[in-house]
C-alpha positions as CSV (number, residue, x, y, z in Angstrom):
1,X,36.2,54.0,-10.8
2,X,39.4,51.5,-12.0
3,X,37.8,49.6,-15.3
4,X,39.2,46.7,-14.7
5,X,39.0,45.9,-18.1
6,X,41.1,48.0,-19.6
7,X,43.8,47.6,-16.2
8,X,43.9,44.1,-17.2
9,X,44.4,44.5,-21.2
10,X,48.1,45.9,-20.6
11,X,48.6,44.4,-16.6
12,X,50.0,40.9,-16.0
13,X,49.7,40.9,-12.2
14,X,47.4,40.0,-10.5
15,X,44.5,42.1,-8.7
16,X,42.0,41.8,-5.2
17,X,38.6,43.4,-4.8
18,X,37.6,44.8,-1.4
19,X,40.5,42.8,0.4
20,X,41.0,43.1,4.1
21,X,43.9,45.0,4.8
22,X,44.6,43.7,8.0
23,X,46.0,40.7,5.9
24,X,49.5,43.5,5.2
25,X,49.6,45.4,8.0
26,X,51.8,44.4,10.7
27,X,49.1,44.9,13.5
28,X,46.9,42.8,11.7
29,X,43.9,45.2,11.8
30,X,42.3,47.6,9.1
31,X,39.6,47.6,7.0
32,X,39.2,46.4,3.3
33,X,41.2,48.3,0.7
34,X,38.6,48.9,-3.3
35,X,41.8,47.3,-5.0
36,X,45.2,45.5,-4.2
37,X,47.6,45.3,-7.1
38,X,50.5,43.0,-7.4
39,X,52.4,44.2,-10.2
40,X,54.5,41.6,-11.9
41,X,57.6,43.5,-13.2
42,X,58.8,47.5,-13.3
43,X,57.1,47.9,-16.2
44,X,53.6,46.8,-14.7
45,X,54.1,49.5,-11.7
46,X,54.9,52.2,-13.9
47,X,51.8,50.9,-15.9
48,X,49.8,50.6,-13.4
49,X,51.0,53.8,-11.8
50,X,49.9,55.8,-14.8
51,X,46.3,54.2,-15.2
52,X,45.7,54.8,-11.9
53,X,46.8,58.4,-11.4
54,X,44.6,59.0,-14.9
55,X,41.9,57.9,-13.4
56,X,42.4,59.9,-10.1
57,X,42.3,57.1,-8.3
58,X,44.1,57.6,-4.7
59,X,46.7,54.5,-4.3
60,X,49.3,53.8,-1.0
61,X,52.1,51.3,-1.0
62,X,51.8,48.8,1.7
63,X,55.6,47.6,1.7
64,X,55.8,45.0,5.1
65,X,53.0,47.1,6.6
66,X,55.2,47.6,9.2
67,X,53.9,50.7,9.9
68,X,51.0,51.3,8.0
69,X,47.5,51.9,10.1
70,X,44.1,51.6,8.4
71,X,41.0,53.1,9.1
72,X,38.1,50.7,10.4
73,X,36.1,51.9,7.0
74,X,38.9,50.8,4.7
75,X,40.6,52.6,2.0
76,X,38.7,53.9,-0.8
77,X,41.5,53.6,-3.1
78,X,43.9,50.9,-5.0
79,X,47.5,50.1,-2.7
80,X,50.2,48.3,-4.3
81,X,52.0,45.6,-3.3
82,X,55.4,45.3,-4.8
83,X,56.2,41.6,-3.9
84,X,57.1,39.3,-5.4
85,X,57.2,41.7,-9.2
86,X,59.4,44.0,-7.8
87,X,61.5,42.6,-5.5
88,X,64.9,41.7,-7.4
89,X,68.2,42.6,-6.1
90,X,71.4,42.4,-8.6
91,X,74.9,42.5,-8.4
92,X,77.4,44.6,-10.7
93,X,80.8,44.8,-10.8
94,X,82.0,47.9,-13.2
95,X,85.6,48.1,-14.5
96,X,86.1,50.4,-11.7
97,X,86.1,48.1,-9.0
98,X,83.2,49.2,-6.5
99,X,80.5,46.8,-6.1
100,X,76.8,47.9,-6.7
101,X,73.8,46.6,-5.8
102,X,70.9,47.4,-7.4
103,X,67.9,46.8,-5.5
104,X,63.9,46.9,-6.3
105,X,61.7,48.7,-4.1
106,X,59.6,46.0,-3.5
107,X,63.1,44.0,-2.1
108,X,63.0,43.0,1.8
109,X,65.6,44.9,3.8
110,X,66.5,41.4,5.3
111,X,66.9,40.1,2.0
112,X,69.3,42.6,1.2
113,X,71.4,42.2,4.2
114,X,71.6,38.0,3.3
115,X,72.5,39.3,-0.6
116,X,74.9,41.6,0.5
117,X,76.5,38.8,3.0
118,X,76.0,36.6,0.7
119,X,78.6,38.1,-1.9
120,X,81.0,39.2,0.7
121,X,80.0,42.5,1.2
122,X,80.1,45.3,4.2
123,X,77.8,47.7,5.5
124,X,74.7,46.4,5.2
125,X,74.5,43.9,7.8
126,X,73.9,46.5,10.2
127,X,70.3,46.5,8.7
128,X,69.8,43.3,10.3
129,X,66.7,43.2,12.2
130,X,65.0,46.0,10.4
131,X,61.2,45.5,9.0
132,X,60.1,46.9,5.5
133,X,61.5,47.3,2.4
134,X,64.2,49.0,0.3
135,X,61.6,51.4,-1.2
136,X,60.3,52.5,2.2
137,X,63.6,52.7,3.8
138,X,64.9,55.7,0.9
139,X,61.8,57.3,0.7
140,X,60.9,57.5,4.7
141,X,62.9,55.9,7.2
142,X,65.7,58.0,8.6
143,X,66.5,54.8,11.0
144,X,67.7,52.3,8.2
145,X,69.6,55.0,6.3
146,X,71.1,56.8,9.7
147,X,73.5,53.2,10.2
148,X,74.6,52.8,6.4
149,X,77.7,53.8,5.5
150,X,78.3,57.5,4.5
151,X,77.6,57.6,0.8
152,X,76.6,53.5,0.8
153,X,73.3,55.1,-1.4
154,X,74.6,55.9,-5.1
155,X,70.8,56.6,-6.5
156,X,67.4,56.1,-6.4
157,X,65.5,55.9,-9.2
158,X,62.1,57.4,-8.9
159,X,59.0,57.9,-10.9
160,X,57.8,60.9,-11.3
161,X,55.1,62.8,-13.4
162,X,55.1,59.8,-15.6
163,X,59.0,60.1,-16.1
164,X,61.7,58.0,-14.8
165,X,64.5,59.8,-13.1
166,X,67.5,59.2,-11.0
167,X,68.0,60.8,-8.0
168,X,72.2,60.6,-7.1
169,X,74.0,60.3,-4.2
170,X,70.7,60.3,-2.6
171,X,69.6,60.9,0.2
172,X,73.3,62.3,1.4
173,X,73.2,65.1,-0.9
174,X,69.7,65.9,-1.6
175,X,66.5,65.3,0.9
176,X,64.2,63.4,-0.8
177,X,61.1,63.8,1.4
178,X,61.5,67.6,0.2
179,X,61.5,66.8,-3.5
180,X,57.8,66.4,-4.5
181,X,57.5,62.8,-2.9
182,X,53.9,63.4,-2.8
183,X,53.9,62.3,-6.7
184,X,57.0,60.6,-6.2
185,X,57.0,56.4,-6.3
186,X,60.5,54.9,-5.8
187,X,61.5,52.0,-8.5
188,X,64.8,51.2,-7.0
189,X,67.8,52.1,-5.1
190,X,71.7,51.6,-5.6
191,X,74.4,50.9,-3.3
192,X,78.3,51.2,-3.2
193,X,79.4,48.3,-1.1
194,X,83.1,47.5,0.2
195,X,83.9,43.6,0.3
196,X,84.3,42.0,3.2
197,X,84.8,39.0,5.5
198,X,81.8,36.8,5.1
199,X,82.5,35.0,8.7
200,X,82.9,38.7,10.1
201,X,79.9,39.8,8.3
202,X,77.7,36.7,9.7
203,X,78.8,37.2,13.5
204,X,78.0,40.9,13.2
205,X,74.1,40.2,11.9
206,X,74.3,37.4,14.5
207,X,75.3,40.6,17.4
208,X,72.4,42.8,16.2
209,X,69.9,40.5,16.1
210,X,70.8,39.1,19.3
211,X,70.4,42.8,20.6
212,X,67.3,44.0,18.6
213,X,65.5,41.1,19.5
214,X,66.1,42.0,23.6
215,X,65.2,45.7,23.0
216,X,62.1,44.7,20.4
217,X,58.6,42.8,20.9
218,X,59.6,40.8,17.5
219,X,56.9,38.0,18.6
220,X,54.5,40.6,19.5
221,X,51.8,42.6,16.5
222,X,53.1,45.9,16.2
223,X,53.8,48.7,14.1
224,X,57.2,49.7,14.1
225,X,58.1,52.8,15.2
226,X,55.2,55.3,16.5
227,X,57.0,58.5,16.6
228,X,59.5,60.2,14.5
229,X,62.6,61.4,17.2
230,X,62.0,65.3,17.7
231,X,65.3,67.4,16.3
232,X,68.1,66.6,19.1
233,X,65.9,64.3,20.9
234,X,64.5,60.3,21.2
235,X,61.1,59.9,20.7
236,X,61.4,56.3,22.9
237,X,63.3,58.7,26.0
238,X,59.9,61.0,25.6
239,X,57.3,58.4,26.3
240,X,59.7,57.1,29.0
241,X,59.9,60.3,31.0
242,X,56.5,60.9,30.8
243,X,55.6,57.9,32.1
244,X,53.5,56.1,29.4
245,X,56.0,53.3,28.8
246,X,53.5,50.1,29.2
247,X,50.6,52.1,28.8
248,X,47.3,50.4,28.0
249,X,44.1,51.4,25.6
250,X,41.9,48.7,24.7
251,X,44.0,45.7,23.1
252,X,46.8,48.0,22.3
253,X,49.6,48.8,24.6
254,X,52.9,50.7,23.9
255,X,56.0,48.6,24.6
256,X,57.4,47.3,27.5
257,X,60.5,46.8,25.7
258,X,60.6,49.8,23.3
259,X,58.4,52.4,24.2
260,X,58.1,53.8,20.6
261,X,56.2,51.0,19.7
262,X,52.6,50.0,19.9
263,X,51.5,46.5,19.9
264,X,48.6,44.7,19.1
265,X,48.0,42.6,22.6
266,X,45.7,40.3,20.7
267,X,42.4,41.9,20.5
268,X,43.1,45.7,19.8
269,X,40.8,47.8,17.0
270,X,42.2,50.6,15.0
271,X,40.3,52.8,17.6
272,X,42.3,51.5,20.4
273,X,45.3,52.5,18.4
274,X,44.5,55.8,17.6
275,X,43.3,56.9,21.2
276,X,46.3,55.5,22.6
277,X,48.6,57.4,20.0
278,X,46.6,61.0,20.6
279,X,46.9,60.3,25.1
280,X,50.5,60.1,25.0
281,X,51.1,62.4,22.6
282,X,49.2,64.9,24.7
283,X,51.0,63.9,27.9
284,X,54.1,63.9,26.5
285,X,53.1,67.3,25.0
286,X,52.3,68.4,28.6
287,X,54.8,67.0,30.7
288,X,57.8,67.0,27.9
289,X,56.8,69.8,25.9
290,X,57.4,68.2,23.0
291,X,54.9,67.4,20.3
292,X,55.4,63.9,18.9
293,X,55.4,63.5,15.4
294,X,53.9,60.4,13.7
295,X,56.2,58.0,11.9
296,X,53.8,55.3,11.2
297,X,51.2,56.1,7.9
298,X,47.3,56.7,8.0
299,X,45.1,55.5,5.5
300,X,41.8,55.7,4.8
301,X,40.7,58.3,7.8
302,X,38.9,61.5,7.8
303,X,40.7,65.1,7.8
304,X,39.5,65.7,11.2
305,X,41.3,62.5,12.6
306,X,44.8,63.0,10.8
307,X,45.0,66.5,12.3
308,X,43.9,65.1,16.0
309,X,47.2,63.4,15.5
310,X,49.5,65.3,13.2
């Protein structure tokens, strides 16, 4: 067990008992997590961090939630939510001349597209649109990082094993979901930016939201992506050919408009979800076969469950 006692004689954020994760997740569904911890600062995560894998306490980072499934039973565990504590994105200009931005985990891709407009700078406005967070997008998401410019990511500064370490010229040069993520949190991430036109910059978020709002159910619950894209192939194209675009289990319902994604139709449970997920990965398995990988992240469920869909 967390003694909350001694958590709160060195953290300054704040902390939830048995709250309702359905309150994060982007589906709105899930069960109740033991503990939810806002840090304040850095220096409260890596706190916080450290008590928590003392105490061998399990923890997950919710980020948006964007993709993040929970089990009906909750989590019997701490997550952490990094917002608003660690969430600051910085500007610095070195004698060289390159612009860097530093940015928290905990910082909002969208907010870093309007920083980086903001100051007249290129490349990440093709971000716009995108869910989750800075931290999420270095550590998992191949999507976010796939329309950056080629070394846009300087470092990312993780912890690990109690340390702190920078990881350079990340993830270009070294795969960080090969180097011991499973102990690995991510504090923060810098980017090389090129200036730019800030009129130019604004008309080109303006274009891809235009155009991810057609191809995405933004007004919809859902979950992000489902499916990671096979080696040489798109997950989206799979479910298409096999013909579960639109299909229905329950209150959950993969996309009409992007059929990588699951919604939440209004009254769908976590068990709607998961049967869904494990049908059309086994007709897609059949009729394609292919066998999707998940993209989105289970919490709280047994062994037996995680490999029914792994």
């Amino acid at each position: 067990m967390v003694s909350l006692l001694d958590i709160r004689s060195f953290f300054k954020g704040t902390i939830k008992l048995g709250e309702p994760l359905a309150n994060y997740a982007s589906l709105g569904i899930g069960g109740a997590a033991d503990y939810v911890f806002s840090p304040s600062s850095r220096e409260d995560l890596i706190a916080v961090v450290a008590h928590l894998r003392e105490s061998a306490i399990p923890f997950i980072f919710a980020g948006r939630g964007s993709n993040l499934l929970v089990s009906e039973q909750g989590y019997h565990g701490a997550v952490i939510m990094l917002e608003p504590g660690v969430s600051a994105i910085r500007l610095e200009r070195p004698a060289s001349g390159e612009a860097l931005v530093h940015a928290a985990a905990g910082a909002r891709i969208a907010s870093l597209v309007d920083f980086c407009i903001t100051h007249s700078l290129q490349g990440a406005e093709e971000l716009a649109g995108m869910s989750g967070t800075v931290g999420g997008m270095v550590m998992r998401s191949t999507a976010g990082l796939s329309v950056l410019p080629e070394g846009c990511v300087k470092s990312v500064e993780l912890l690990r094993d109690g340390g702190v370490m920078a990881v350079s010229d990340a993830p270009e040069k070294i795969d960080l979901r090969k180097a011991g993520l499973g102990r690995d949190v991510a504090l923060s991430a810098s980017f090389r930016f090129m200036p730019g036109n800030k009129e130019e910059l604004m008309r080109r978020r303006r274009e891809i939201l235009v155009r991810r709002n057609s191809e995405q159910p933004l007004n919809v619950a859902n979950a992000g992506l489902m499916f990671q894209d096979p080696p040489g192939k798109n997950a989206a194209g799979l479910v298409v050919d096999a013909g579960m675009k639109g299909f229905r289990r329950g209150g959950a319902a993969i996309s009409d408009r992007h059929a990588n994604m699951v919604l939440n139709t209004g009254n769908a449970t976590v068990a709607d979800v998961l049967t869904l997920i494990k049908h059309v990965q086994s007709v897609v398995r059949e009729k394609k076969g292919v066998q999707l990988a998940l993209a989105m992240r289970l919490a709280g469920f047994d062994q037996e469950s995680l490999r029914e869909v792994a």
